[in-house]
C-alpha positions in Angstrom: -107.7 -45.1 -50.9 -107.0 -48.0 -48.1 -103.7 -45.6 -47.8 -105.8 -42.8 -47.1 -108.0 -44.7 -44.5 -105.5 -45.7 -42.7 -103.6 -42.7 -42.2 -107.0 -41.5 -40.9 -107.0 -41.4 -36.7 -109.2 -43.4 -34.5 -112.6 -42.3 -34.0 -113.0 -41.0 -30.2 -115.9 -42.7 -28.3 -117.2 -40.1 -25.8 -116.7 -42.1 -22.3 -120.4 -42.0 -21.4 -120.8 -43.7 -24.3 -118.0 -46.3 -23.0 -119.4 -46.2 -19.2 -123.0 -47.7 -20.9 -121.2 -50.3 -22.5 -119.8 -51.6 -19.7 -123.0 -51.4 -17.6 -124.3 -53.7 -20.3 -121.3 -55.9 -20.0 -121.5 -56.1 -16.4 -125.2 -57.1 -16.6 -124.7 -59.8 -19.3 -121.6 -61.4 -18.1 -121.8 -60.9 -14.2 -125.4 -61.5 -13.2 -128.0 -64.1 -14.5 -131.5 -62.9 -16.0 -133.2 -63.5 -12.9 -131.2 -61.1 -10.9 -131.5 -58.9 -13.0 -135.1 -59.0 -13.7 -135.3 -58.9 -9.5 -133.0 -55.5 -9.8 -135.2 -54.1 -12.1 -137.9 -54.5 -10.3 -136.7 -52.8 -7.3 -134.9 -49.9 -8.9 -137.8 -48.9 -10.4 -140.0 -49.0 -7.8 -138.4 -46.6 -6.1 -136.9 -44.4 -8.6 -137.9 -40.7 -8.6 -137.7 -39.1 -11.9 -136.4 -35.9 -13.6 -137.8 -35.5 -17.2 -136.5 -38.7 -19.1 -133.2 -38.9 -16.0 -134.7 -42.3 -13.4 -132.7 -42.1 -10.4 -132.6 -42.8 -6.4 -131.9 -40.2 -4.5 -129.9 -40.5 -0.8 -132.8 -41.5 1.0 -134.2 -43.5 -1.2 -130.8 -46.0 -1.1 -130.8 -45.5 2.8 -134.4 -47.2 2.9 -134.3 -49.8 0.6 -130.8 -51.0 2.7 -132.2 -50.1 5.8 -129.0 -48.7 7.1 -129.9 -47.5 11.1 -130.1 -43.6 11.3 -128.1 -43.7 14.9 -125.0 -44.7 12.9 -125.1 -41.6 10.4 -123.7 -43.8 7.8 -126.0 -43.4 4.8 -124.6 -40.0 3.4 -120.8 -41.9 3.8 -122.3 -44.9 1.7 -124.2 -43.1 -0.9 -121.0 -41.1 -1.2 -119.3 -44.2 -2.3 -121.9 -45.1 -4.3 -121.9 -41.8 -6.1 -118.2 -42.3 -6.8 -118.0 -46.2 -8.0 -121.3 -45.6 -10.4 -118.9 -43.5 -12.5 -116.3 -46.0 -12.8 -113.7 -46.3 -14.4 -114.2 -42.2 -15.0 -113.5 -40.7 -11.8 -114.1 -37.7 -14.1 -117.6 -38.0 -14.1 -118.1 -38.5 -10.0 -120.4 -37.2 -8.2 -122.4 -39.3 -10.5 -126.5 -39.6 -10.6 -127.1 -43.2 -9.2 -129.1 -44.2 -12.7 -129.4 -47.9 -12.8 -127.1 -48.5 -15.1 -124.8 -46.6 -12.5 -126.4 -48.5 -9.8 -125.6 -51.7 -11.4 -121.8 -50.7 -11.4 -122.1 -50.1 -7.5 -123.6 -53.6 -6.7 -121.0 -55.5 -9.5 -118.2 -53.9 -7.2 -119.6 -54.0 -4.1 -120.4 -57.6 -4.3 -117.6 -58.6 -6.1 -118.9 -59.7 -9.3 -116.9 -57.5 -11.4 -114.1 -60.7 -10.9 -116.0 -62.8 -13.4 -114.8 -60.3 -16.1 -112.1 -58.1 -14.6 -109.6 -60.6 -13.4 -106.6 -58.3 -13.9 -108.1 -56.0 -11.5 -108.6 -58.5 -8.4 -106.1 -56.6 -5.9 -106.9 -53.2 -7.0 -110.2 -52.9 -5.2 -108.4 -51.3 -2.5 -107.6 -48.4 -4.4 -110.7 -47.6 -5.6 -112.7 -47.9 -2.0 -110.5 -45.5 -1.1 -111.0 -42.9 -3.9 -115.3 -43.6 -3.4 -114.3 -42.2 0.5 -111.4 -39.8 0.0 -111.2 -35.9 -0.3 -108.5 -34.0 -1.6 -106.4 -32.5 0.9 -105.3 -29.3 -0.3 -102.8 -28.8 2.7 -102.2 -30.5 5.6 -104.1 -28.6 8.1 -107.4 -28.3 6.3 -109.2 -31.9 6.1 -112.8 -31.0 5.9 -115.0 -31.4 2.7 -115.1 -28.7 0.5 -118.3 -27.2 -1.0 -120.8 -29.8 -2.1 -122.3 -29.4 -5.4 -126.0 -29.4 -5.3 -127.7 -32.0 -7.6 -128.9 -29.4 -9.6 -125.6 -28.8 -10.9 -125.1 -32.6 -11.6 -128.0 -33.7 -13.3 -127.3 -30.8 -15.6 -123.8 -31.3 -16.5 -125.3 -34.3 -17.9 -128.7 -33.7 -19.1 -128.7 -32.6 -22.9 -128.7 -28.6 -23.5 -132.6 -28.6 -24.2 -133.1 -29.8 -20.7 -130.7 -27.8 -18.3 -133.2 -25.2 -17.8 -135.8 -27.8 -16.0 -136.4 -27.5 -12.2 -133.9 -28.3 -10.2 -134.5 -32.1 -8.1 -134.7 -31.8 -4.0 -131.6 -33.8 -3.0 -127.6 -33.4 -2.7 -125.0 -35.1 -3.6 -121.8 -35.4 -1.3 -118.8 -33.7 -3.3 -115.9 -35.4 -4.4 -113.0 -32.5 -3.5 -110.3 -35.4 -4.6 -111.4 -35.2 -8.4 -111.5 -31.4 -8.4 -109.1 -29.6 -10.6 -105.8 -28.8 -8.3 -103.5 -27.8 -11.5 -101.5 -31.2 -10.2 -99.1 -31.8 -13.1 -98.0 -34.7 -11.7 -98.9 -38.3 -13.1 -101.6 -40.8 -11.0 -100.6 -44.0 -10.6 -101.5 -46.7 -12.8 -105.4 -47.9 -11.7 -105.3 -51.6 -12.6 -109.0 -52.0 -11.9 -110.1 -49.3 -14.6 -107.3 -50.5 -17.3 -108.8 -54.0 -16.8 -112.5 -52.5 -17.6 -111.3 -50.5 -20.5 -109.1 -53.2 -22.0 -112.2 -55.2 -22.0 -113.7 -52.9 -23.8 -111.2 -52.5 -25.9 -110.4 -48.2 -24.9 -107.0 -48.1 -23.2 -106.4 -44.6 -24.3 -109.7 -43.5 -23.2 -108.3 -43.9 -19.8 -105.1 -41.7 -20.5 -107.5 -39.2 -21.8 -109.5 -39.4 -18.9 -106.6 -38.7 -16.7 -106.6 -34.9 -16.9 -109.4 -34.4 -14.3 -107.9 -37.1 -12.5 -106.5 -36.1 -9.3 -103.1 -37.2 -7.1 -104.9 -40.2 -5.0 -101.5 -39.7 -2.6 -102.7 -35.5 -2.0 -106.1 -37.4 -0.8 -107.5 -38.8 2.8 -110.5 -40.0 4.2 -112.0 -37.8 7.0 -112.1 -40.1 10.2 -115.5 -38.8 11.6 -117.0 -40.3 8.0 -115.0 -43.8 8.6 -115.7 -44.5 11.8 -119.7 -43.9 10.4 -119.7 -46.6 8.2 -117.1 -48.8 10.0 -119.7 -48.9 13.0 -122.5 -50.1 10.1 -119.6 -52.9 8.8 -119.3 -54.1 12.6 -122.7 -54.2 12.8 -124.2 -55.9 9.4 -120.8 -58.9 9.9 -122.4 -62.4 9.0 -125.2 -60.4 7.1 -126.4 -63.0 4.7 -128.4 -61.8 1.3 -131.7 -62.9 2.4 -131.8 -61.6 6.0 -134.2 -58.5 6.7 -132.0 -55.8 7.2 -134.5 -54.2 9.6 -133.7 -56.3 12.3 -129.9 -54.9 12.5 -131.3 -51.5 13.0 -133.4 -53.1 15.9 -130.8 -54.5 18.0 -129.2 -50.8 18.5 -129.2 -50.7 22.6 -127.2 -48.1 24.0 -124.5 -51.0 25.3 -124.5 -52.3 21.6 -123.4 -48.7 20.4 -120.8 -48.5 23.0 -119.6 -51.4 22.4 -119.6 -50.8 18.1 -117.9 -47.9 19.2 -115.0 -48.8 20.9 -114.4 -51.6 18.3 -114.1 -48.7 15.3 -111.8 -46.8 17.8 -109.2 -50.1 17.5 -110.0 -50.4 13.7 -109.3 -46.6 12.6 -106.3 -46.5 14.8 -105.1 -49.3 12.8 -104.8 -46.8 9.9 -102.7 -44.6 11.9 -105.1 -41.4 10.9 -103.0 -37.9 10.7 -103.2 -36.4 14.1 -103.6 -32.8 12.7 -105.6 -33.6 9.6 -107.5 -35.6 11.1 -107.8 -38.1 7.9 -106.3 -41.6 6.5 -104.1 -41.2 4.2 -103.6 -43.4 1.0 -100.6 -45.6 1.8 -101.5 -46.4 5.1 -104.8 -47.4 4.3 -103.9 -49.8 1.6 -101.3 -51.5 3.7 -103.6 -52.2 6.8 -106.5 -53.7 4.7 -103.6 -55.8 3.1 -102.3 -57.0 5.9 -104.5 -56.3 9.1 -107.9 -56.1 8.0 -108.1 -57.8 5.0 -112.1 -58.3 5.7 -113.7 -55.4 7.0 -115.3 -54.0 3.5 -116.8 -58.2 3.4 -120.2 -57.0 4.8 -120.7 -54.8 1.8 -121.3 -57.9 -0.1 -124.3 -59.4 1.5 -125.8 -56.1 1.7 -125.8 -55.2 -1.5 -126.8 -58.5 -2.6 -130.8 -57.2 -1.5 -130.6 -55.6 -4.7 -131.0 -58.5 -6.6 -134.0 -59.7 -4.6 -137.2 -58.6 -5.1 -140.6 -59.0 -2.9 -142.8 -58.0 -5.6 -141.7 -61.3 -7.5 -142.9 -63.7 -6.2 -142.1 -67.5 -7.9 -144.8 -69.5 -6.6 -147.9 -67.2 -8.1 -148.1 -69.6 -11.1 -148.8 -72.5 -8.7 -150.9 -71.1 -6.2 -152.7 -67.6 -6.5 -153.4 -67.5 -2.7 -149.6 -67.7 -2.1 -149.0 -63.9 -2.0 -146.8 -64.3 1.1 -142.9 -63.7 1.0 -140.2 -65.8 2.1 -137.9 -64.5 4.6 -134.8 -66.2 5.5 -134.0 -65.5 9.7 -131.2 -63.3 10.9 -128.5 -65.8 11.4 -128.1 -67.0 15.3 -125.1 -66.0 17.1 -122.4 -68.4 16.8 -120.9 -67.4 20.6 -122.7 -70.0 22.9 -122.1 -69.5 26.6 -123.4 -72.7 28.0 -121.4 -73.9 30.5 -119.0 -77.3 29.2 -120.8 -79.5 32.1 -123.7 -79.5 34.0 -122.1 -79.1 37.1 -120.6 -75.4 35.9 -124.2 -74.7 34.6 -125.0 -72.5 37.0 -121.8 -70.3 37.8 -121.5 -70.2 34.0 -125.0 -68.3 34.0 -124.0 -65.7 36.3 -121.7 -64.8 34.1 -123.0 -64.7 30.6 -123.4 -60.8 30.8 -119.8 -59.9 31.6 -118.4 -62.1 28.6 -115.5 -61.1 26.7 -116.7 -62.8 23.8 -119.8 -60.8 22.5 -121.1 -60.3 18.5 -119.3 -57.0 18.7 -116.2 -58.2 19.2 -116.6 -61.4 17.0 -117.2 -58.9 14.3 -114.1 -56.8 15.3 -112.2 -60.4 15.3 -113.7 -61.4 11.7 -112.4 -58.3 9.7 -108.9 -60.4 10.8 -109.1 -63.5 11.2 -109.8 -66.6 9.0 -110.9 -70.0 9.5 -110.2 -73.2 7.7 -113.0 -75.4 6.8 -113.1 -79.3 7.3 -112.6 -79.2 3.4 -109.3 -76.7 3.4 -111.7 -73.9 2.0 -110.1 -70.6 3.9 -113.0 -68.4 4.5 -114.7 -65.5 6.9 -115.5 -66.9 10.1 -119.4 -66.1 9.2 -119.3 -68.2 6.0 -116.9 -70.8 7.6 -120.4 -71.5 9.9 -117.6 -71.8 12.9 -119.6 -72.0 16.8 -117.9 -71.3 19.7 -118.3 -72.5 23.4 -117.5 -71.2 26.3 -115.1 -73.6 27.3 -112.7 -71.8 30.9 -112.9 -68.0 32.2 -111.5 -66.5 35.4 -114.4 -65.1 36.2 -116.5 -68.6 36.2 -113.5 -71.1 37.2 -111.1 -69.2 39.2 -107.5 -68.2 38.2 -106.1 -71.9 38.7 -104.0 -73.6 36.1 -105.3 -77.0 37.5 -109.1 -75.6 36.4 -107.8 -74.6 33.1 -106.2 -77.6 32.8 -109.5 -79.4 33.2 -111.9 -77.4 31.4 -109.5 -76.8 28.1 -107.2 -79.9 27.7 -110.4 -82.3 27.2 -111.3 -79.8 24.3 -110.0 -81.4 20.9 -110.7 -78.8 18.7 -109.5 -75.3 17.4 -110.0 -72.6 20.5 -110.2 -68.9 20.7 -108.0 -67.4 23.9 -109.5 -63.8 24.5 -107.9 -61.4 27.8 -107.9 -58.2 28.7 -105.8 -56.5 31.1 -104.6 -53.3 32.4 -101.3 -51.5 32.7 -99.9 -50.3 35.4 -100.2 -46.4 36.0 -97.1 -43.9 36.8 -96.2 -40.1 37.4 -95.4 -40.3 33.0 -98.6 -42.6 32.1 -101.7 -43.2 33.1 -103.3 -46.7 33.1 -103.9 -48.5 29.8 -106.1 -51.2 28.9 -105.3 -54.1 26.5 -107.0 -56.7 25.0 -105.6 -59.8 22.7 -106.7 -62.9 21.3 -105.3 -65.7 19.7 -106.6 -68.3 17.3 -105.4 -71.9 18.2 -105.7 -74.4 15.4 -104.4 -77.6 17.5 -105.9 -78.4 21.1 -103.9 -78.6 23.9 -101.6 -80.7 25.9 -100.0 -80.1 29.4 -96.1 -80.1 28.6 -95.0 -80.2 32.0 -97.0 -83.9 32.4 -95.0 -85.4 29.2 -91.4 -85.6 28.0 -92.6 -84.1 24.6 -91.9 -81.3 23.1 -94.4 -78.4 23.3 -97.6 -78.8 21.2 -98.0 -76.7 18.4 -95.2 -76.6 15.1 -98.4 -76.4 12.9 -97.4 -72.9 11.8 -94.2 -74.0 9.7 -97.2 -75.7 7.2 -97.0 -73.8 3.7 -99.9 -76.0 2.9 -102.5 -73.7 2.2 -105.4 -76.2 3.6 -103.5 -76.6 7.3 -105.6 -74.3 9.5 -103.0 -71.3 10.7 -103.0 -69.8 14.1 -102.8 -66.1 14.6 -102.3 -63.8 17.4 -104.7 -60.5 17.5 -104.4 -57.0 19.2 -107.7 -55.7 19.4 -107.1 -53.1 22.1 -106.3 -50.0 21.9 -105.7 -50.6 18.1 -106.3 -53.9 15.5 -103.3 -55.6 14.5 -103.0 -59.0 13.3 -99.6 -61.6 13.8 -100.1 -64.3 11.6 -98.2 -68.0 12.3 -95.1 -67.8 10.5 -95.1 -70.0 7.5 -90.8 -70.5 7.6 -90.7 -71.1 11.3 -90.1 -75.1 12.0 -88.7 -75.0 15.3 -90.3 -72.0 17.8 -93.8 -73.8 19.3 -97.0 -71.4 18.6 -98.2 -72.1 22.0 -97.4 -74.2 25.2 -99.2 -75.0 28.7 -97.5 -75.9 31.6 -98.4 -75.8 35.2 -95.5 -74.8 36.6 -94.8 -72.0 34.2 -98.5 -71.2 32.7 -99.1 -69.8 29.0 -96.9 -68.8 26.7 -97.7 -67.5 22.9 -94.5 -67.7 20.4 -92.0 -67.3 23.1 -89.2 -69.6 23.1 -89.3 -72.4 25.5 -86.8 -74.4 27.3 -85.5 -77.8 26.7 -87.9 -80.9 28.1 -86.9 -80.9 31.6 -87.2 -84.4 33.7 -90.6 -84.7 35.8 -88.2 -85.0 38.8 -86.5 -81.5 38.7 -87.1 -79.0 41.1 -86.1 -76.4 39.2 -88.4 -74.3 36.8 -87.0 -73.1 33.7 -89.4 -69.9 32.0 -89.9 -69.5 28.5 -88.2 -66.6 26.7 -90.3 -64.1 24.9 -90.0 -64.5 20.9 -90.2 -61.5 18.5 -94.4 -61.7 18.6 -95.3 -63.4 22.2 -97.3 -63.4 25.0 -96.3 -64.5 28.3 -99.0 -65.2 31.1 -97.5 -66.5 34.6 -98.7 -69.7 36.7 -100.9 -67.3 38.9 -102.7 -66.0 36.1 -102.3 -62.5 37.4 -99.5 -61.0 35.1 -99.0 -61.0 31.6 -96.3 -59.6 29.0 -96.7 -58.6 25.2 -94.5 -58.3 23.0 -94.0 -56.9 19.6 -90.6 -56.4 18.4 -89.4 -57.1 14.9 -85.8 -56.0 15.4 -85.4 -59.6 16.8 -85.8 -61.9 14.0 -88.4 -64.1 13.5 -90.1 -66.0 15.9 -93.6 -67.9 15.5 -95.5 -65.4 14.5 -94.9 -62.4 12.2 -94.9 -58.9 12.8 -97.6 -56.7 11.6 -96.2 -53.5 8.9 -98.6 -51.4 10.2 -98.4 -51.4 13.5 -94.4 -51.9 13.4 -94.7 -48.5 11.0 -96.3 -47.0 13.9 -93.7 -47.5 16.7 -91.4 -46.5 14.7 -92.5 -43.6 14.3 -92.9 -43.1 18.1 -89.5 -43.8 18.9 -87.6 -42.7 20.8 -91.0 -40.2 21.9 -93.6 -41.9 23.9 -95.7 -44.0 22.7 -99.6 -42.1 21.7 -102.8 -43.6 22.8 -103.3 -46.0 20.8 -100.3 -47.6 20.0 -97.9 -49.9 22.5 -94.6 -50.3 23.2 -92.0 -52.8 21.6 -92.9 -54.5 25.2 -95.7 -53.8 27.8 -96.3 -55.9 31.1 -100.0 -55.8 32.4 -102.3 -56.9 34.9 -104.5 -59.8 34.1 -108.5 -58.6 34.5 -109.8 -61.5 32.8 -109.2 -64.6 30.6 -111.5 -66.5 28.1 -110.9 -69.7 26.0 -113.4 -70.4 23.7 -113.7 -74.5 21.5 -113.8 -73.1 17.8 -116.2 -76.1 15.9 -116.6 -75.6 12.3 -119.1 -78.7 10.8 -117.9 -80.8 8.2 -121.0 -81.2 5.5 -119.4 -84.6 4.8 -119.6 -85.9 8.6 -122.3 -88.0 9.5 -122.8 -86.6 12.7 -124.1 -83.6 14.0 -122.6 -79.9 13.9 -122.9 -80.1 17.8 -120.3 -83.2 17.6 -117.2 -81.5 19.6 -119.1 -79.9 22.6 -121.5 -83.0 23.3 -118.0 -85.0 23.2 -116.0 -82.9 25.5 -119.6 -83.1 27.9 -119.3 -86.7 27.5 -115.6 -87.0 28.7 -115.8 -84.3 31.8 -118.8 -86.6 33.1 -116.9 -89.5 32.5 -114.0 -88.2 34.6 -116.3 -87.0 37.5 -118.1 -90.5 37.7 -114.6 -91.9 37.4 -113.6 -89.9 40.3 -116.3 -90.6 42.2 -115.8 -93.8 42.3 -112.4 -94.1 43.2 -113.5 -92.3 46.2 -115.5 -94.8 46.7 -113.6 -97.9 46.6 -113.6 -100.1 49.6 -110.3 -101.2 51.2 -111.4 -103.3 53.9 -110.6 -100.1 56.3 -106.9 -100.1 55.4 -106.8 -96.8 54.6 -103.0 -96.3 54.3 -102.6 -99.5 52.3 -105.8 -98.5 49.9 -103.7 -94.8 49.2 -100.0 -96.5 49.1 -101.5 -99.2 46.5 -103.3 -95.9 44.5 -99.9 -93.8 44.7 -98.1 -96.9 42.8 -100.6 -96.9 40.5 -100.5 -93.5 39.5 -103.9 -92.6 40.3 -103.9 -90.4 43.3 -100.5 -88.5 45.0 -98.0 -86.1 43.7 -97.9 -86.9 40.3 -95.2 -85.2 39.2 -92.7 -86.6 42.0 -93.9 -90.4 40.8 -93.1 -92.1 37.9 -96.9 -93.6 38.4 -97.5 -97.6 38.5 -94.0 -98.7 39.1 -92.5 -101.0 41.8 
């Protein structure tokens, strides 16, 4: 009989039978009983209802999260929501947001799903992309096909006694990627979904499952629906769970639109979208959020963290009946502070606090990059890492003088943020371009032409993964990011000199003596930037065919002129080298606060305040030293002591 049994095969589980048990684990294993008793709460105050079938509808999801109606980006969410509710069975997307399907969304979305699907850590990617994608049944057609209605949802799976029931007043966005194509070929491996099934213990449900499976590489994402909810990812950046999403919504001027819009503009050029499609296809998409933007979906996080928060709880009604009012935690201040670095620049740095560089839109753009490294050697989002910056040198506030940056930047001793912009030069082939780079600067900065070192930074040859790493940014016309090299132990990250001005990764010449008359100018590396003495030209360059230098290339963008050459390059990508104009300059002291540190988070700025008054009092009273009336003795005896004269001709204090 045991024979018998054996020989019998394995009972099929029907996959919404597997889909509930996963809801269930996610909700015992990846959120406490609190959240979800807070989740409940707000899912079902909201929910509408179809016979026994609690659901919310497109509206109701873009309410509770208060996504702003000028972006347009709530039917692009709730179409991912629709999709990741069903996982891992794409074949049941378009799915009815239920709240077991809901809590699927928010345990992805948030990131949660980690605690239980470890395996499936890196394959996130893969399935944002199938929540946005549509199938592209040729390469000239990359509009959505026909939506199904909800009507035809719902009923597909409703039991057969209740099919005939009204049909409920809302759509569903349709999901052309998972519809039949007779595709005979196989879909990659989803690591993600294995991970979820082999949890549960149903591997071969997922091979079943594959037959309505569709080609994710015959799939793209419409740019007009990306750009959408990029603008609402730019926007909610440094969202934290508690913050009233309202207030986002709020701070929608016309100037903040244009500015969230030219910032998506850099970010889907970054994908290098099909030009006659008009949609991101699946490669290039997961290799620029590997390696250029590995944080831009980070704002879903926060926001879907609301779901676990609930203002009809409220904690403290056991203590106090009269307590009925909720607790809301502020929108989080911006961390750009453009107070002038002394009081004497108070003034000329107000005039200018309009035409900053540096605004939250472009901070935003610059987080979906960049990381920061915490006093503790936690690498983190430069939200979370609580990072301020000051307004530390512009051209438009100090003047285009290397002696003024000298001044205003070498007394920082912090981390500093270098943002420019500049424009290209126009001819009968081109017109006029405009570019915009920054650079994140881990170690401050020293003036190589007033020491016989060698140039400051070698940090980037660290493999240590608590040393703080500079990196070099495009942001302008496209987003690509040039991390320090790890390898390189010999090419300087950055160097100041007057005589020659600022150079990123270029190669520098040997210490020359303070004596010589003759200026030697750094070479550009593979990833550099070049900016003269005058502060009026600059050149970037991005050419991998050299080697390596001190920073390393970006694949995407590199993909991208390759496929340019030998044509011109398009609009928004650059040549292997460009030479620009200078429009303006901005270096900005990067403080992150150390919890451990007895003093305050304001410790660097009221430091580098301390020592520019310091050196004006100083001044001041060398000016005011009295000689007796022996003028030309008083300067001869300051020249030999270094303290006035031609610096660089003197060798300061000797006899």
């Amino acid at each position: 009989m045991g024979q018998s049994q054996s020989s019998e095969p394995p009972k099929e589980v029907p996959i919404e039978q597997l889909s509930h048990e996963l809801a269930l684990r996610f909700a015992s294993k990846c959120f406490t009983h609190l959240e979800i008793t807070h989740y409940k709460d707000n899912f079902k105050s909201l929910a509408d209802h179809q016979e026994d079938v609690e659901y919310w509808k497109e509206d109701t999801l873009c309410r509770f999260l208060a996504i702003p109606e000028l972006l347009q980006a709530g039917s692009v969410l709730y179409q991912m929501c629709t999709y990741l509710g069903a996982f891992p069975f794409p074949s049941l997307a378009p799915c009815i947001l239920t709240r077991e399907a809901m809590l699927k969304v928010i345990t992805i979305m948030t990131g949660r799903y980690k605690k239980i699907l470890k395996r499936g850590d890196q394959d996130k990617a893969k399935l944002l992309f199938r929540s946005l994608a549509v199938f592209d049944r040729s390469a000239s057609h990359s509009n959505l096909v026909e939506k199904p209605t909800m009507e035809d949802v719902v009923n597909e799976q409703l039991p057969d006694d209740m099919r005939a029931e009204k049909a409920i007043g809302t759509h569903v966005s349709g999901f052309a990627i998972d519809e039949p194509a007779n595709d005979d070929e196989e879909e990659d491996e989803d690591d993600l979904a294995l991970a979820a099934l082999d949890a549960l213990d149903a591997i071969e449900v997922f091979k079943q499952d594959q037959r309505v499976d569709r080609k994710i590489h015959h799939a793209m994402i419409p740019v007009e629906n990306f750009k959408k909810l990029v603008k609402l990812l730019l926007l909610l950046a440094g969202i934290e769970p508690l913050t009233p999403l309202a207030i986002y919504g709020e701070s929608l001027t016309p100037a903040k639109l244009q500015t969230l819009d030219t910032s998506a503009d850099a970010i889907i050029a970054a994908f290098d979208p099909d030009p006659q499609a008009k949609g991101i296809r699946y490669s290039n998409f997961v290799q620029t959020i590997t390696s250029t933007l590995p944080d831009l979906f980070d704002p879903l996080n926060a926001l879907f963290e609301h779901s676990l928060f609930s203002k009809n709880i409220n904690l403290s009604k056991h203590r106090d009946i009269s307590l009925d009012h909720e607790v809301i935690i502020p929108l989080r201040p911006s961390p750009i502070r453009k107070s002038s670095t002394s009081d004497a620049d108070q003034s000329k740095s107000n005039t200018n606090t309009s035409t900053s560089l540096l605004n939250d839109t472009l901070l935003s753009q610059i987080s979906t990059s960049l990381k920061l490294t915490t006093p503790s050697g936690v690498t983190t989002n430069i939200f979370t890492s609580g990072a301020r910056f000051d307004a530390l040198y512009s051209t438009s506030s100090h003047g285009t003088s290397l002696s003024s940056f000298s001044r205003q930047v070498l007394s920082w001793r912090a981390s500093t943020l270098i943002i420019l912009t500049g424009t290209t030069e126009a001819t009968n082939q081109k017109p006029s371009r405009s570019i915009t780079l920054a650079a994140y600067l881990p170690d401050r900065w020293t003036d190589s032409s007033q020491t016989h070192s060698h140039p400051q930074s070698t940090t980037s040859g660290s493999l240590d993964p608590t040393t703080p790493k500079a990196s070099l940014l495009l942001l302008h016309p496209r987003q690509a990011l040039f991390p320090a090299n790890p390898y390189n132990h010999s090419m300087p990250v950055s160097y100041f000199s007057t005589r020659t001005g600022i150079a990123l990764g270029c190669v520098v010449p040997a210490s020359q003596s303070r004596t010589s008359h003759q200026t030697v100018q750094p070479a550009l590396g593979p990833v550099s930037l070049l900016i003269d003495s005058d502060l009026s030209t600059c050149t970037f360059q991005h050419d991998g065919s050299q080697g390596s230098g001190a920073f390393v290339t970006d694949p995407a963008f590199e993909r991208a002129q390759q496929k340019q050459s030998p044509s011109p390059p398009s609009s928004n990508t650059l040549p292997c080298k460009i030479q620009f104009d200078l429009d303006e300059l901005e270096v900005w002291g990067v403080s992150i606060p150390d919890p451990a540190a007895e003093d305050g988070h304001d410790d660097e700025i009221t430091k580098q305040r301390k020592r520019l008054a310091w050196e004006e009092a100083e001044a001041a009273r060398r000016r005011g030293v009295n000689f007796g009336g022996d003028k030309d003795g008083a300067r001869a005896l300051l020249e030999m002591a270094g303290i006035v004269g031609d610096h660089g001709n003197r060798s300061g204090g000797s006899v």
